[in-house]
C-alpha positions as semicolon CSV with decimal commas, in nm:
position;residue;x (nm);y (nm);z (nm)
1;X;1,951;-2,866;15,857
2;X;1,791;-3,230;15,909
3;X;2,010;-3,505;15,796
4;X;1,817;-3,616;15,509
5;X;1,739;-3,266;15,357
6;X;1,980;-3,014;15,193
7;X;1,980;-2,657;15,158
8;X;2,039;-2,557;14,752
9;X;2,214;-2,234;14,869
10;X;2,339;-2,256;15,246
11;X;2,506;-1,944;15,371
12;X;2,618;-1,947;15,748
13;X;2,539;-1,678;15,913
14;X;2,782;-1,512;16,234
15;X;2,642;-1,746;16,505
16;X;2,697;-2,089;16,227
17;X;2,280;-2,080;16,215
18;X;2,175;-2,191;15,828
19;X;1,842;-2,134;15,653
20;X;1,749;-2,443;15,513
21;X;1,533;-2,483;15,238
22;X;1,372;-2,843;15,199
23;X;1,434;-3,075;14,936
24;X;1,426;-3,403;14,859
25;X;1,634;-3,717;15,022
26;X;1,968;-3,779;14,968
27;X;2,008;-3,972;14,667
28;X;1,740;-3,858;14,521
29;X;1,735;-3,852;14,146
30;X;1,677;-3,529;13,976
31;X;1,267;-3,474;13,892
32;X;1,422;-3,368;13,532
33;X;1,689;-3,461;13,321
34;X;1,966;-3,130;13,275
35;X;1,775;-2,881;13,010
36;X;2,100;-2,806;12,846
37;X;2,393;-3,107;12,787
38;X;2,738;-2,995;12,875
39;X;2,925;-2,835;12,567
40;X;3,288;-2,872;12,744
41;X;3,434;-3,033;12,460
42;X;3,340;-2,799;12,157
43;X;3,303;-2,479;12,388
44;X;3,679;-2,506;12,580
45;X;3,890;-2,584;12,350
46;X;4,094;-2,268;12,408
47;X;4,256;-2,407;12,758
48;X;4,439;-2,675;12,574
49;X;4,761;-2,683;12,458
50;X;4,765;-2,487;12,095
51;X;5,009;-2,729;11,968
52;X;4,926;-3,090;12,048
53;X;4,574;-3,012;12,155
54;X;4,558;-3,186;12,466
55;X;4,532;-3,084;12,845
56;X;4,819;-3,044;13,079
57;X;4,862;-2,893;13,452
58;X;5,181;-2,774;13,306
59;X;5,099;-2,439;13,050
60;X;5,311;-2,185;12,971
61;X;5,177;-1,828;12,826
62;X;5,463;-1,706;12,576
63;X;5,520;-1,370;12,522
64;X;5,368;-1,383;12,165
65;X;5,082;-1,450;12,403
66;X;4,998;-1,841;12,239
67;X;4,985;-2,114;12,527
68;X;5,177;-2,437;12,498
69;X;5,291;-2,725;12,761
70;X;5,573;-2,816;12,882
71;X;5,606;-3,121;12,662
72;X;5,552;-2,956;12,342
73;X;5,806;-2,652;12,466
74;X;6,055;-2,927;12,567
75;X;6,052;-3,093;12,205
76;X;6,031;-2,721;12,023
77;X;6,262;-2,703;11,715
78;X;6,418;-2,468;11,651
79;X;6,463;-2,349;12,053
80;X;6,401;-1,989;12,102
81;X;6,121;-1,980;11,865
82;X;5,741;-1,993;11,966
83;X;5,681;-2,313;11,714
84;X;5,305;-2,144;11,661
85;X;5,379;-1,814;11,513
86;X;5,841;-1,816;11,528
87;X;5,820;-1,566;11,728
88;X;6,143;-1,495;11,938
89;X;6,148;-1,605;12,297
90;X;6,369;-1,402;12,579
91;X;6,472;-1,741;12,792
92;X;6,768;-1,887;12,651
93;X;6,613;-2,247;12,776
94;X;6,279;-2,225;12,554
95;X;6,047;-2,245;12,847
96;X;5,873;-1,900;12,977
97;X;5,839;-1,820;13,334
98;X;5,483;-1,721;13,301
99;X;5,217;-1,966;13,381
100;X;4,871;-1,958;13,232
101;X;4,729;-1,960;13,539
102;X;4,362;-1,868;13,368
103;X;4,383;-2,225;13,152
104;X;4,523;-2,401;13,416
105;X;4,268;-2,296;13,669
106;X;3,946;-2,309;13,380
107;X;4,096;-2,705;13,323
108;X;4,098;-2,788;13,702
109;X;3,695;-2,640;13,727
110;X;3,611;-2,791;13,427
111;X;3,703;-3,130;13,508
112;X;3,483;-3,101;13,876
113;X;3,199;-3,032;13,538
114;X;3,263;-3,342;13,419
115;X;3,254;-3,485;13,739
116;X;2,894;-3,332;13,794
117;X;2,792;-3,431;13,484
118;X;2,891;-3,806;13,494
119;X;2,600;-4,060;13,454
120;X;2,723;-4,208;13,781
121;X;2,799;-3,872;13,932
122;X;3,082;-3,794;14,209
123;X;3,113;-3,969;14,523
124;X;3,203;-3,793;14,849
125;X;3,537;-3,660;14,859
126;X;3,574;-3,702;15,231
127;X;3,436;-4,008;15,350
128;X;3,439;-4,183;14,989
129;X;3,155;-4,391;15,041
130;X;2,810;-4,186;14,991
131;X;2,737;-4,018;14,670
132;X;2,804;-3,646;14,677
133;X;2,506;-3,431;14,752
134;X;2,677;-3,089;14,744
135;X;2,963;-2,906;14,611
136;X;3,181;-2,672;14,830
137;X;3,299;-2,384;14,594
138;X;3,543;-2,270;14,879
139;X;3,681;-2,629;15,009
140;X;3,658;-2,750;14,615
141;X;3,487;-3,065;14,784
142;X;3,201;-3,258;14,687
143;X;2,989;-3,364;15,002
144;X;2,761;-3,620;15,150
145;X;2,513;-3,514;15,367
146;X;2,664;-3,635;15,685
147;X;2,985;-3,471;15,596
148;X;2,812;-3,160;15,504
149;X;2,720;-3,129;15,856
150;X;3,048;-3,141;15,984
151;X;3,136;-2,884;15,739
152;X;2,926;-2,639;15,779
153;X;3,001;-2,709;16,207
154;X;3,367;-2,654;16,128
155;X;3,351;-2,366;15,885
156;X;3,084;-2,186;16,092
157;X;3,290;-1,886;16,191
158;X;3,335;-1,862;15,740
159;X;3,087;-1,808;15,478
160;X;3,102;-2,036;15,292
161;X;2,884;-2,149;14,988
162;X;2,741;-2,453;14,868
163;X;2,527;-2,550;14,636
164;X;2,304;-2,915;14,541
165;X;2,499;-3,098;14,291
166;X;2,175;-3,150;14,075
167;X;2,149;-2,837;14,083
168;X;2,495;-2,785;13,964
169;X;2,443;-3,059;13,734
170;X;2,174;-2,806;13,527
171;X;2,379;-2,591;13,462
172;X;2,541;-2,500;13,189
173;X;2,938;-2,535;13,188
174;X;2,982;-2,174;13,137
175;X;2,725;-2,064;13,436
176;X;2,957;-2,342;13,609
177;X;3,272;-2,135;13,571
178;X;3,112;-1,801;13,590
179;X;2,962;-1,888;13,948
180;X;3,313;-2,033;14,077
181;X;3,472;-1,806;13,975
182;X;3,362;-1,527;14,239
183;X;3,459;-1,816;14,534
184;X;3,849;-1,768;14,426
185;X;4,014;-1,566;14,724
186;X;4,357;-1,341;14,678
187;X;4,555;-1,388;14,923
188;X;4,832;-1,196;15,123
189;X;5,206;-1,144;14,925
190;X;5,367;-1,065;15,240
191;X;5,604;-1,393;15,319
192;X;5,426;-1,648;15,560
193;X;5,052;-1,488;15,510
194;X;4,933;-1,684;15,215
195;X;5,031;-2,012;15,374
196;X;4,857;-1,934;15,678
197;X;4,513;-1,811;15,456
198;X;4,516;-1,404;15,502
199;X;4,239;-1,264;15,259
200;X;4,356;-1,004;15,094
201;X;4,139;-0,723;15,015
202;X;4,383;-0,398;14,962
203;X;4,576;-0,311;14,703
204;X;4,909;-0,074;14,761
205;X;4,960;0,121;14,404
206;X;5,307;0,145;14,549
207;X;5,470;-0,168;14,569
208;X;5,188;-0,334;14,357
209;X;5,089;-0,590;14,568
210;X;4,800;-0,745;14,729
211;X;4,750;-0,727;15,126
212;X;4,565;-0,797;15,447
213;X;4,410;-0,547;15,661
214;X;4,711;-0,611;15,910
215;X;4,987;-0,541;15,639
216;X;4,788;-0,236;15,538
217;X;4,766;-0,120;15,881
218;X;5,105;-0,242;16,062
219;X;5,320;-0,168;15,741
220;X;5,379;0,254;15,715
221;X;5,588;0,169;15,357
222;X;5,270;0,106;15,195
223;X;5,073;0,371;15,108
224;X;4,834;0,471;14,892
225;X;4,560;0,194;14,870
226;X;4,284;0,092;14,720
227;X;4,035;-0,196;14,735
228;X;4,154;-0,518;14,562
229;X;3,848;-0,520;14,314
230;X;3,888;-0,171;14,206
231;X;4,204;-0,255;14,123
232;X;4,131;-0,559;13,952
233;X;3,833;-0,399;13,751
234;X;4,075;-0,133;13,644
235;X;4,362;-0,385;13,526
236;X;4,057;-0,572;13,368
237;X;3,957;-0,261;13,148
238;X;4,295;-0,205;13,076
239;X;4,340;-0,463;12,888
240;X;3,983;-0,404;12,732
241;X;4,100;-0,064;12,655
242;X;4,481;-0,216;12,480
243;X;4,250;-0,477;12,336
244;X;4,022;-0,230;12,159
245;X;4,300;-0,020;12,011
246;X;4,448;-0,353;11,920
247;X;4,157;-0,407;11,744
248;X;4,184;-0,126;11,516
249;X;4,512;-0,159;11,476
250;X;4,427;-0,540;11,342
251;X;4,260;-0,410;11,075
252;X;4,577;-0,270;10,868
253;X;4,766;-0,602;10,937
254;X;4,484;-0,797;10,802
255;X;4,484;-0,522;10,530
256;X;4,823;-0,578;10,520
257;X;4,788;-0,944;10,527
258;X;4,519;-0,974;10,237
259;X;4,725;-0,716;10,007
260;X;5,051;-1,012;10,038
261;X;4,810;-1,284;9,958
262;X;4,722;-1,118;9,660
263;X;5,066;-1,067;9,581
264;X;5,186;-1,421;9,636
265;X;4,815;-1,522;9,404
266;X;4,931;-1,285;9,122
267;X;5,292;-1,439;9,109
268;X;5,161;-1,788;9,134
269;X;4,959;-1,696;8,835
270;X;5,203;-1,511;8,667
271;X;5,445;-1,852;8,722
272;X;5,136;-2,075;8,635
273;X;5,141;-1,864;8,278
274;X;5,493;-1,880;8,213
275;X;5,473;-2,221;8,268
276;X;5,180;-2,287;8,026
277;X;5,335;-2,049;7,765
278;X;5,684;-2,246;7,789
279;X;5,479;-2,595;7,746
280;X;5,302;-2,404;7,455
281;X;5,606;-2,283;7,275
282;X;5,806;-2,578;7,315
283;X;5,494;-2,822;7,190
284;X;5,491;-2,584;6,911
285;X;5,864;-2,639;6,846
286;X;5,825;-3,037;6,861
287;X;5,549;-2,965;6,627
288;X;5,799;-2,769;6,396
289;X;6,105;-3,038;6,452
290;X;5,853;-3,303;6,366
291;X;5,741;-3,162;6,072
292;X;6,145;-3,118;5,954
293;X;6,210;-3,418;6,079
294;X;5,936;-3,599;5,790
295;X;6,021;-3,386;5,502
296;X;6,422;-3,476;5,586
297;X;6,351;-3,831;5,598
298;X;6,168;-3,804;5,312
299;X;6,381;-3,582;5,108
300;X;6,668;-3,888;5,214
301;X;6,405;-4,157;5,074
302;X;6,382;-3,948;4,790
303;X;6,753;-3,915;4,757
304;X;6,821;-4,278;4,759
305;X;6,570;-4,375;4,537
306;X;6,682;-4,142;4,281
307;X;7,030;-4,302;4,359
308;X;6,949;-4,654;4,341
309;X;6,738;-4,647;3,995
310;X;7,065;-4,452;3,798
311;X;7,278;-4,675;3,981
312;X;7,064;-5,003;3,875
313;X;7,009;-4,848;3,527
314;X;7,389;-4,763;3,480
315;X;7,475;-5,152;3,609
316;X;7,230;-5,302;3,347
317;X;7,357;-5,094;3,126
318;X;7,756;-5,188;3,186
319;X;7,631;-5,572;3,271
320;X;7,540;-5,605;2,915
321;X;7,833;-5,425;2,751
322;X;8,008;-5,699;2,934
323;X;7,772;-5,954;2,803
324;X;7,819;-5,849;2,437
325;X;8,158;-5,887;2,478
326;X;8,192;-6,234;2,639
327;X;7,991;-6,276;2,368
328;X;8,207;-6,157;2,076
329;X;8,498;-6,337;2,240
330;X;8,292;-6,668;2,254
331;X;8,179;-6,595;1,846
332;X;8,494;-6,498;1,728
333;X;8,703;-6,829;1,924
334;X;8,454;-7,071;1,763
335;X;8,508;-6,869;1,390
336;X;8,847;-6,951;1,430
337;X;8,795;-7,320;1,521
338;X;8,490;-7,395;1,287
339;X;8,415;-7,150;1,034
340;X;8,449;-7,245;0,685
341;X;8,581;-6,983;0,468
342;X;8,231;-6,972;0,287
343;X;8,064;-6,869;0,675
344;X;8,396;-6,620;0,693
345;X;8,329;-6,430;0,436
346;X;7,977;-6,414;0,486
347;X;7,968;-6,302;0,894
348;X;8,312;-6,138;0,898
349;X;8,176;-5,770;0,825
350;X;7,895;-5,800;1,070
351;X;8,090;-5,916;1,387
352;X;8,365;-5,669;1,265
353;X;8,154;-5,385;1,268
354;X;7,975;-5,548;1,637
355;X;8,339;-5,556;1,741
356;X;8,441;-5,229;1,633
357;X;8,151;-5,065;1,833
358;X;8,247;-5,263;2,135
359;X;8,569;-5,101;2,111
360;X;8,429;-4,723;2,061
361;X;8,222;-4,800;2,412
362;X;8,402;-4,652;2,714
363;X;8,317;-4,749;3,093
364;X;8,147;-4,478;3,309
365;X;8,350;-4,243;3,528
366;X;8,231;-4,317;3,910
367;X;8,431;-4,002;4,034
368;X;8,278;-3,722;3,819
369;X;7,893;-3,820;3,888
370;X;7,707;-3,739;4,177
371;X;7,709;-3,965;4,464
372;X;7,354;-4,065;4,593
373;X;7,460;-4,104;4,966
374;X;7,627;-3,768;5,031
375;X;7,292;-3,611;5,152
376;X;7,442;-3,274;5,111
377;X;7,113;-3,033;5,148
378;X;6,975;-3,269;5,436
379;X;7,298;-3,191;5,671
380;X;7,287;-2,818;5,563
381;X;6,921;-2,838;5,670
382;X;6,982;-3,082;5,993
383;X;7,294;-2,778;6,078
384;X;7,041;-2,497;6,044
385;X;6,824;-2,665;6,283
């Protein structure tokens, strides 16, 4: 490949040989803009953390199957309890063994995306100093041109794929993942082989493991096999299959779930109309206590009034009994001191007979008339109430 031209798609063949195809020089802009703008944020929300929302290298998959960090599990009241859904968990500590390697993974390829898709795009991840002009799906590097050809020197004996970052960069984020994720290798169980980059591509049903062609030929305990994808595939639609019956079996819970909302509406109403027929009833008995309470104040203004004019009539009337007989006392002193006997025997008979009737005249009994302040129907009424 010349220095100054990239191949979009560069496979190496046995001998390290490419077959370029020609493009443009490096740093290059693209001829047209990206036909469809990345939709990371609104389309991925799922690989965040389901509690705080945010991303993490650190996610745990629960057994109630919801995905939360490490920071959110650490802080988890009560512990035991998946804070999403309450459901029980088995470790004592509140943290799961199981990482969600899926999230973890999707967060890690999203975020070389972003890198694609930034206005200033990513710089060379080897030499640092030339903007990238290819991504490495195997190596996970970006790539200068320069550097490119020392990769594709080194790795000649692999075959490994790369692709033009503007090319990358028209993609859409989900034809980003989809397309990486076919570069992901499995590698070896047995101890030592990962570290030292064994491909596996067997599967032994019988200790459940992945393997090399050197474990699966060397190793007589392992036995029967079968290739690594089939086995995949068939783990893949076995969950597809669990999913599907789960699926069905959804259907009664949310059946299940929509008859207890109904329930909890109808007692909610039922309280709402208890409530409303207790306001009702006990406006009604204000009303009714409100009413008593006018006619008993005015049966007591009634009462006094009746009181006070028999009182005031029964005072005038005693007031001038007593005036009459100041009066008689006053007549009959000054007869005595300056009466001649002519104006004696003239008035005598008359005051007599005043006098006499003063004397008939007897003063009211308080104790055997009604009092005006006992208010005895009032309290009878006020105790019935």
């Amino acid at each position: 490949t010349p220095a100054h031209t990239l191949s979009p798609t560069s496979h190496l063949d046995g001998d390290g040989t490419t077959a370029p195809v020609e493009m443009g020089p490096l740093g290059t802009p693209p001829s047209s803009p990206p036909s469809h703008p990345p939709a990371v944020e609104e389309d991925f929300q799922f690989v965040l953390c389901e509690r705080c929302r945010q991303e993490s290298p650190n996610l745990k998959l629960l057994t109630c199957l919801h995905t939360l960090c490490l920071d959110c599990l650490s802080e988890n009241k009560p512990i035991g309890q998946c804070p999403m859904c309450r459901t029980a968990m088995p470790q004592a500590s509140g943290i799961p063994d199981m990482d969600n390697l899926l999230f973890t993974n999707l967060q890690a390829r999203l975020s070389v995306y972003k890198k694609i898709n930034n206005n200033s795009g990513p710089n060379c991840s080897r030499c640092q100093g030339e903007m990238a002009a290819v991504w490495c799906s195997e190596c996970e590097d970006f790539l200068c041109t320069k550097c490119f050809e020392d990769h594709q020197w080194f790795f000649k004996k692999w075959n490994h794929e790369a692709k033009r970052v503007e090319e990358l960069r028209a993609e859409s984020a989900h034809r980003f993942l989809e397309d990486t994720k076919k570069s992901f290798n499995l590698f070896c169980s047995s101890p030592g082989h990962a570290d030292q980059g064994h491909i596996s591509s067997i599967y032994c049903t019988k200790c459940k493991k992945a393997l090399c062609c050197s474990c699966a030929l060397l190793d007589s305990q392992h036995a029967p096999f079968c290739d690594i994808r089939s086995e995949t595939q068939r783990r893949q639609e076995e969950l597809g299959t669990i999913s599907q019956e789960l699926k069905q079996k959804r259907s009664s819970f949310e059946a299940t779930y929509a008859a207890l909302q109904a329930e909890v509406a109808r007692l909610e109403k039922v309280q709402w109309e208890m409530r409303e027929l207790i306001r009702q009833r006990v406006e009604q008995l204000v009303q009714l206590i409100r009413r008593e309470e006018e006619e008993l104040l005015g049966l007591v203004e009634a009462g006094q009034e009746q009181g006070r004019r028999e009182l005031a009539q029964e005072l005038v009337r005693v007031e001038g009994v007593l005036r009459r007989m100041e009066a008689g006392e006053r007549l009959v002193e000054k007869m005595n001191l300056y009466a001649t006997e002519q104006e004696v025997m003239d008035m005598q008979p008359f005051i007599k007979d005043s006098l006499e009737e003063l004397q008939r005249l007897q003063p009211p009994i308080t104790g055997d008339r009604t009092q005006p302040g006992d208010f005895t129907e009032c309290r009878a009424r006020l105790q019935g109430l």
